[in-house]
N, CA, C and O atoms as CSV, one atom per row, in Angstrom:
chain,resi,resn,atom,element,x,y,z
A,1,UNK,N,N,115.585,138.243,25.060
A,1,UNK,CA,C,115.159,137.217,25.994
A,1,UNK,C,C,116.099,136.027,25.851
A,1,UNK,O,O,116.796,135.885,24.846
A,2,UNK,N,N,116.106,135.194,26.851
A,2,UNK,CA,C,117.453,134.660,26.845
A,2,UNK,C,C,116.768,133.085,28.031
A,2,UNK,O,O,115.902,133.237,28.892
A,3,UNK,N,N,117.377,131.897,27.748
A,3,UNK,CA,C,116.538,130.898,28.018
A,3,UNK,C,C,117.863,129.895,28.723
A,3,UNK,O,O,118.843,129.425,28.145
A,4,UNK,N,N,117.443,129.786,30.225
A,4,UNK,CA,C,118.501,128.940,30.809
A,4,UNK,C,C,117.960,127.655,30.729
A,4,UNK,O,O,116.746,127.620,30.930
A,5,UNK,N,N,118.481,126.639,30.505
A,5,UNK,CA,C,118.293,125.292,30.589
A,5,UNK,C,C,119.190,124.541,31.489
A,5,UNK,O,O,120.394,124.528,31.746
A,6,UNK,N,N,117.945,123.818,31.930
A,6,UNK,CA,C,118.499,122.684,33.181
A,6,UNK,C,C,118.099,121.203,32.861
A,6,UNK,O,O,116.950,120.773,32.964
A,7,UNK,N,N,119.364,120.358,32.396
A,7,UNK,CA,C,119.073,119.064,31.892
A,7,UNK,C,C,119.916,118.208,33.178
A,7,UNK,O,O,121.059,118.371,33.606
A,8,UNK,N,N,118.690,117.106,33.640
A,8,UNK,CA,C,118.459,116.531,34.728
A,8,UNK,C,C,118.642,114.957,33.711
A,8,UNK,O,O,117.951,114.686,32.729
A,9,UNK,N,N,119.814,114.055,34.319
A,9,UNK,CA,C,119.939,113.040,34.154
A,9,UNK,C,C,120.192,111.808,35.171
A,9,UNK,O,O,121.179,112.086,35.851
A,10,UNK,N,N,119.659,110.551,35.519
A,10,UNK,CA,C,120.153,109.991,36.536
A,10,UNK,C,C,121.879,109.134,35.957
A,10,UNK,O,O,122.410,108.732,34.922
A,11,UNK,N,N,122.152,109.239,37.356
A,11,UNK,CA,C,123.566,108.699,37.403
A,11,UNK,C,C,123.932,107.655,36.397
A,11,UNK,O,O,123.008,106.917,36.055
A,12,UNK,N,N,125.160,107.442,35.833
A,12,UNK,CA,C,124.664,106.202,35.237
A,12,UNK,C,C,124.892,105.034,35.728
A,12,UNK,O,O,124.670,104.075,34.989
A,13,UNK,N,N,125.385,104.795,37.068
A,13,UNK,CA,C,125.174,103.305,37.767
A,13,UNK,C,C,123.871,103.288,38.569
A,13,UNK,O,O,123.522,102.319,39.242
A,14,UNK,N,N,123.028,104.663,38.430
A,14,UNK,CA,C,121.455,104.215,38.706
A,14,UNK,C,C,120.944,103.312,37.667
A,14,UNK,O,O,121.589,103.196,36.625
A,15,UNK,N,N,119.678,102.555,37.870
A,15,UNK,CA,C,118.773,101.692,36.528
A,15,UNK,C,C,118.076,102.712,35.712
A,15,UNK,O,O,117.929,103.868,36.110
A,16,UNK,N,N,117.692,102.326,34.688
A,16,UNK,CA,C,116.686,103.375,34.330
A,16,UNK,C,C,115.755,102.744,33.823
A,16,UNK,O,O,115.681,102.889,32.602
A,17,UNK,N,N,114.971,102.065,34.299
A,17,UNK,CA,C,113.784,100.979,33.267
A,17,UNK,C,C,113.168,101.822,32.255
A,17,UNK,O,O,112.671,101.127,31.369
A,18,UNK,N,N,113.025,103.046,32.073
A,18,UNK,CA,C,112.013,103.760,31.233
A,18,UNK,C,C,113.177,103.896,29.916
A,18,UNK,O,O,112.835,103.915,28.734
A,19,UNK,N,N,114.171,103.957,30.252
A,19,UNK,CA,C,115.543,104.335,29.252
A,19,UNK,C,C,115.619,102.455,28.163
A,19,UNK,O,O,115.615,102.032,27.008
A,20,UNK,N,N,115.684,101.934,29.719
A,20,UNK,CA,C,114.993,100.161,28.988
A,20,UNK,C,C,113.941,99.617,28.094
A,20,UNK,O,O,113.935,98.707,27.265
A,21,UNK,N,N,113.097,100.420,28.503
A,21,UNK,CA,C,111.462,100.145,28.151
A,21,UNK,C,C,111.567,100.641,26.393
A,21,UNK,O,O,110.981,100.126,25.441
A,22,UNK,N,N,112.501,101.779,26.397
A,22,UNK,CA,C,112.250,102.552,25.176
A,22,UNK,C,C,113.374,101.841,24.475
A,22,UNK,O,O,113.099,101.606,23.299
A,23,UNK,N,N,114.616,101.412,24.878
A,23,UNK,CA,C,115.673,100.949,24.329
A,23,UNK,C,C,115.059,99.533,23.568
A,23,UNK,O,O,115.495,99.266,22.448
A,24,UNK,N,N,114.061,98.653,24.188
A,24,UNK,CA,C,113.520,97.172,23.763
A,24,UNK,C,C,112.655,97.807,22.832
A,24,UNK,O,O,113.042,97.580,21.685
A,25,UNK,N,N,111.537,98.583,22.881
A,25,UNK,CA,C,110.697,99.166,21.473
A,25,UNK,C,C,111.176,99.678,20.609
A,25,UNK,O,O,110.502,99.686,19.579
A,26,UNK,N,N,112.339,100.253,20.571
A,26,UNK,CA,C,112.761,100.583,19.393
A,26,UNK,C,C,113.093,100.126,18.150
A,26,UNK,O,O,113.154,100.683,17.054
A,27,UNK,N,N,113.384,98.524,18.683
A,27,UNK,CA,C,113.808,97.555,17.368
A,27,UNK,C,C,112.560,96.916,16.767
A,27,UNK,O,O,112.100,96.654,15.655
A,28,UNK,N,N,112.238,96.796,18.066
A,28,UNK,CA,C,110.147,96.597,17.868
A,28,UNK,C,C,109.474,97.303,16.822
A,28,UNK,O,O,108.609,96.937,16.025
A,29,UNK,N,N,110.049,98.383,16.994
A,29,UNK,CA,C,109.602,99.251,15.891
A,29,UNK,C,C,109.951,99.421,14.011
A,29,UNK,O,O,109.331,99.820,13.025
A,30,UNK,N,N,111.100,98.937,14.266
A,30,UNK,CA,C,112.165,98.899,12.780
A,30,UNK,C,C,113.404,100.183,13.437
A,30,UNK,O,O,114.292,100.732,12.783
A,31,UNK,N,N,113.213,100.294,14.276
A,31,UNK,CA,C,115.090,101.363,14.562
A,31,UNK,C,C,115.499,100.518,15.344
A,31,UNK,O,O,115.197,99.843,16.329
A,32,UNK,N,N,116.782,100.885,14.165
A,32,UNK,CA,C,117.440,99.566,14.793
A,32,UNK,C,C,119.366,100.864,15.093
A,32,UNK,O,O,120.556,100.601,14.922
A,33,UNK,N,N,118.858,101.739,15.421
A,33,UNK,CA,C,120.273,102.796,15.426
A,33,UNK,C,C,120.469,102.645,16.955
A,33,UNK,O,O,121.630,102.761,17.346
A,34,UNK,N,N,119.822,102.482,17.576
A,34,UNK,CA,C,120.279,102.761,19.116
A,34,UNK,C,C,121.005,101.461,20.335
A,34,UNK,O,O,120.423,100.421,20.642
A,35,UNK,N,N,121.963,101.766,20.699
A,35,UNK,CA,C,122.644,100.766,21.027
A,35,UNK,C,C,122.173,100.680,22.797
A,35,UNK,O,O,122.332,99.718,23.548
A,36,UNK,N,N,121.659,101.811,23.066
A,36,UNK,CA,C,121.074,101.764,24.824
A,36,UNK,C,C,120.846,103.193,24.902
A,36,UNK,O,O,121.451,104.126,24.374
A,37,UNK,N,N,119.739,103.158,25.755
A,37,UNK,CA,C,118.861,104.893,26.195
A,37,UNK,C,C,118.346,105.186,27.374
A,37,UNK,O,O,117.534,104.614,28.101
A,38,UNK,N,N,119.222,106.616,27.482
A,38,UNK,CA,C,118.761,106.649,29.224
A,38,UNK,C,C,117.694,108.049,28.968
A,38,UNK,O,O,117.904,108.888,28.091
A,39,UNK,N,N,116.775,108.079,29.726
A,39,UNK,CA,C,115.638,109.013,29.914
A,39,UNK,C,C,116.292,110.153,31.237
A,39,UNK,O,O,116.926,109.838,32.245
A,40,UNK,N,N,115.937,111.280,30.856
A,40,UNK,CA,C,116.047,112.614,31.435
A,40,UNK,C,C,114.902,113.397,31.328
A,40,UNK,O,O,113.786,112.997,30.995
A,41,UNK,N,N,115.267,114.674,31.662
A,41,UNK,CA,C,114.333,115.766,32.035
A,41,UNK,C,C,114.956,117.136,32.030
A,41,UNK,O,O,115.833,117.489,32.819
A,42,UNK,N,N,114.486,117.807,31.176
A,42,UNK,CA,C,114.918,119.268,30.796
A,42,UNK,C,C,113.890,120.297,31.279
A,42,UNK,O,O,112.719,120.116,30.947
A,43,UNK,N,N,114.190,121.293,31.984
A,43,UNK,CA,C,113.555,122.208,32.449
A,43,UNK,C,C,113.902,123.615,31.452
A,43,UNK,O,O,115.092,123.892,31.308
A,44,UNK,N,N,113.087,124.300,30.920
A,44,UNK,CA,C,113.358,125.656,30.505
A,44,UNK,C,C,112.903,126.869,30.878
A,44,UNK,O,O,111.799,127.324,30.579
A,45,UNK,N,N,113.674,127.363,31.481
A,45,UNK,CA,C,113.483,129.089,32.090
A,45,UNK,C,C,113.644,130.361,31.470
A,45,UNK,O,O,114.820,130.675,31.283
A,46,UNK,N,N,112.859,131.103,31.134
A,46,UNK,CA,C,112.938,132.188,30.521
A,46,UNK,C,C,113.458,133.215,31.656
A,46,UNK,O,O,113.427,133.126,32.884
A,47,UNK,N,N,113.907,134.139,30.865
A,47,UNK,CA,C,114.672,135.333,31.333
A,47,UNK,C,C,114.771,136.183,30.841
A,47,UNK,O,O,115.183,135.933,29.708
A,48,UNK,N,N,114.534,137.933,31.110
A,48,UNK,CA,C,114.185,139.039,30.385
A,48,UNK,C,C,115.435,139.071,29.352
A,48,UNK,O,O,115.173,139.050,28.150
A,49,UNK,N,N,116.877,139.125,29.811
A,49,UNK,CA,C,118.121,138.990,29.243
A,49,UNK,C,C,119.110,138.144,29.780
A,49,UNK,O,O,118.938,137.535,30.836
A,50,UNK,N,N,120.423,138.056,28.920
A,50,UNK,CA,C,121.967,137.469,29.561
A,50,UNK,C,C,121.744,137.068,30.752
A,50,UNK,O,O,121.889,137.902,31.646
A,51,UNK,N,N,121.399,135.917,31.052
A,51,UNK,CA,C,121.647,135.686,32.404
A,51,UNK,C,C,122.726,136.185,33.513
A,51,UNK,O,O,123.774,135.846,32.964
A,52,UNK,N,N,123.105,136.802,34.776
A,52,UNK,CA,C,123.992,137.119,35.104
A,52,UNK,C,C,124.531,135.523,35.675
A,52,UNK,O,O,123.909,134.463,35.749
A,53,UNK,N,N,126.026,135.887,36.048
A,53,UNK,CA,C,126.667,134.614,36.607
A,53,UNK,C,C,125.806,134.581,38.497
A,53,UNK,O,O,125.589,133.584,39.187
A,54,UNK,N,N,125.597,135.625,38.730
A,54,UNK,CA,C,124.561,135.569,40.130
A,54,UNK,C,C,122.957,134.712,40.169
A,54,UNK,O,O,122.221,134.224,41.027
A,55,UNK,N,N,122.971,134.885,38.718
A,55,UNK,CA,C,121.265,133.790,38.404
A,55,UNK,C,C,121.916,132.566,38.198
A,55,UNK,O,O,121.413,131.595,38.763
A,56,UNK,N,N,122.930,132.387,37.513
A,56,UNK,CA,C,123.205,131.138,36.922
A,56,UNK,C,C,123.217,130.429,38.007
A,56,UNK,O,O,122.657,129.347,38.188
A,57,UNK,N,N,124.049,131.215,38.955
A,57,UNK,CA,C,124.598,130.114,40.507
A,57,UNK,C,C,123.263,130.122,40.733
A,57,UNK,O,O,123.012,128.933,40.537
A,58,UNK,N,N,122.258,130.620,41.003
A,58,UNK,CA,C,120.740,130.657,41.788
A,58,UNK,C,C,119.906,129.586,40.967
A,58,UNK,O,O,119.004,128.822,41.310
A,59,UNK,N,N,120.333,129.739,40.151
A,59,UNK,CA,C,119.511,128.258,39.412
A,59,UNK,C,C,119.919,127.110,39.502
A,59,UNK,O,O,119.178,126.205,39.117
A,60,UNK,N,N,121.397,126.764,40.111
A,60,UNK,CA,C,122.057,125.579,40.441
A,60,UNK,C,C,121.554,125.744,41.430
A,60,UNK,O,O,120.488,125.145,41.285
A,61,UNK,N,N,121.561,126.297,42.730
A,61,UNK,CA,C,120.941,125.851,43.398
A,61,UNK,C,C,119.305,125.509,43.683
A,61,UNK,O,O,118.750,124.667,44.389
A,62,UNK,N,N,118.798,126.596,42.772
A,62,UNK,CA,C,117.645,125.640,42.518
A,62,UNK,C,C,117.466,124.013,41.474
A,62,UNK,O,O,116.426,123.674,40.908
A,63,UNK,N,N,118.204,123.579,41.468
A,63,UNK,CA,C,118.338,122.210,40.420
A,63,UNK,C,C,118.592,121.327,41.563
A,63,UNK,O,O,118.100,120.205,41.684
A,64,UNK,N,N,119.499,121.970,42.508
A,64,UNK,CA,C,119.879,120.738,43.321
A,64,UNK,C,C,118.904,120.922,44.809
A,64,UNK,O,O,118.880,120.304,45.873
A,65,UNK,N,N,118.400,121.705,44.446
A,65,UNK,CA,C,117.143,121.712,45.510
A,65,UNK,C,C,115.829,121.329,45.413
A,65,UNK,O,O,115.284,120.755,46.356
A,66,UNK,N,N,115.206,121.595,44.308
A,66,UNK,CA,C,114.173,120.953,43.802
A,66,UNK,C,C,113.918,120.297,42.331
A,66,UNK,O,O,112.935,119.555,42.320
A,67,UNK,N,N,114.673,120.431,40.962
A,67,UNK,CA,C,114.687,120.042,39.708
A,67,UNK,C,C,115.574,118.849,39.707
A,67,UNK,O,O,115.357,117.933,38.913
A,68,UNK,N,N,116.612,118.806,40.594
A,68,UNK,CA,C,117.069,117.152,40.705
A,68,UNK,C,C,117.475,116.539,42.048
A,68,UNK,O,O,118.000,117.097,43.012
A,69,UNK,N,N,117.136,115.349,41.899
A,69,UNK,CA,C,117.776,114.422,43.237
A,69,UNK,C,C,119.419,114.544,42.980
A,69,UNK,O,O,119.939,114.287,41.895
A,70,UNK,N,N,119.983,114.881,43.898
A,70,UNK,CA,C,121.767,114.778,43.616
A,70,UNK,C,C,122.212,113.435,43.991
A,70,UNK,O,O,123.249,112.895,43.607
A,71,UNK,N,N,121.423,113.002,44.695
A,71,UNK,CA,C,121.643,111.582,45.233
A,71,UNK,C,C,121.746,110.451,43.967
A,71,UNK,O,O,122.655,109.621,44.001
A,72,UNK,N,N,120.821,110.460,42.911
A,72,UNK,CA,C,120.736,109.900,41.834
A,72,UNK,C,C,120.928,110.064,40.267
A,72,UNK,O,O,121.136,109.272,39.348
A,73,UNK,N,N,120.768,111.428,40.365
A,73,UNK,CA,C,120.876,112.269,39.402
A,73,UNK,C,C,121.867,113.651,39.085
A,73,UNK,O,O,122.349,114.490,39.846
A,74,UNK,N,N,121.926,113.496,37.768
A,74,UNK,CA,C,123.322,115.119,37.870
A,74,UNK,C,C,122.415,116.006,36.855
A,74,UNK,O,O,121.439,115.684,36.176
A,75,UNK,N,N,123.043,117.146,36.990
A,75,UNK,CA,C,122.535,117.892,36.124
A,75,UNK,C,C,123.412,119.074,35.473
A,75,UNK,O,O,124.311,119.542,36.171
A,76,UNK,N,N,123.238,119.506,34.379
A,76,UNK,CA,C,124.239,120.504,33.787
A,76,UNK,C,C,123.029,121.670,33.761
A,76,UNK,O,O,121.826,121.479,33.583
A,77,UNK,N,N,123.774,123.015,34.010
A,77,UNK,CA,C,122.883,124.446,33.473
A,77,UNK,C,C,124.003,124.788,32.360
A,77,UNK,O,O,125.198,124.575,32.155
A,78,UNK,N,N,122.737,125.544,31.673
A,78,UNK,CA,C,123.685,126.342,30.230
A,78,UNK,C,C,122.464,127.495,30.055
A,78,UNK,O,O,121.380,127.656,30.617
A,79,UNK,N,N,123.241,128.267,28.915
A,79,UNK,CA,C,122.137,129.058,28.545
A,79,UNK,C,C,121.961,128.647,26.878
A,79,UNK,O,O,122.725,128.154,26.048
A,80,UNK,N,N,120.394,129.167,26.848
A,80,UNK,CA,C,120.057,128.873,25.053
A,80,UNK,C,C,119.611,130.518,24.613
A,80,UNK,O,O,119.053,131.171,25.495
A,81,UNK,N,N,119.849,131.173,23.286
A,81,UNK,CA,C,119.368,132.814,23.290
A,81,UNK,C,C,118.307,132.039,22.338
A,81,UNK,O,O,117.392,132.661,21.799
């Protein structure tokens, strides 16, 4: 079994207040390692085996059809075993 992943990020001259929100609590907290944080979204798809390069393309287009805005957001596919 074999696991495609689709990581959905917005652009980075989009805002990201939630990437903000978490970047200001963090020092709030005592971490003090992070210099700025942008928030995403990972989708994971299972698959009986090896993805073929015919799914891979079918899952880009499903990313840019419904798993991300292209307008704001990019996204990379890969596979995980």
């Amino acid at each position: 079994m074999a696991k495609i992943v689709v990581e959905v990020m917005l652009k980075p001259e989009i805002l990201d207040p939630q990437g903000k929100a978490v970047a200001a609590a963090l020092p709030r907290l005592g971490f003090t390692f992070a210099k700025s944080v942008r928030q995403g979204k990972r989708f994971e798809i299972e698959v009986d085996s090896d993805p073929t390069p015919a799914q891979l393309a079918e899952v880009s287009r499903a990313a840019e059809t419904l798993l991300a805005n292209p307008v704001i957001e990019t996204f990379i596919v890969k596979v995980e075993k």
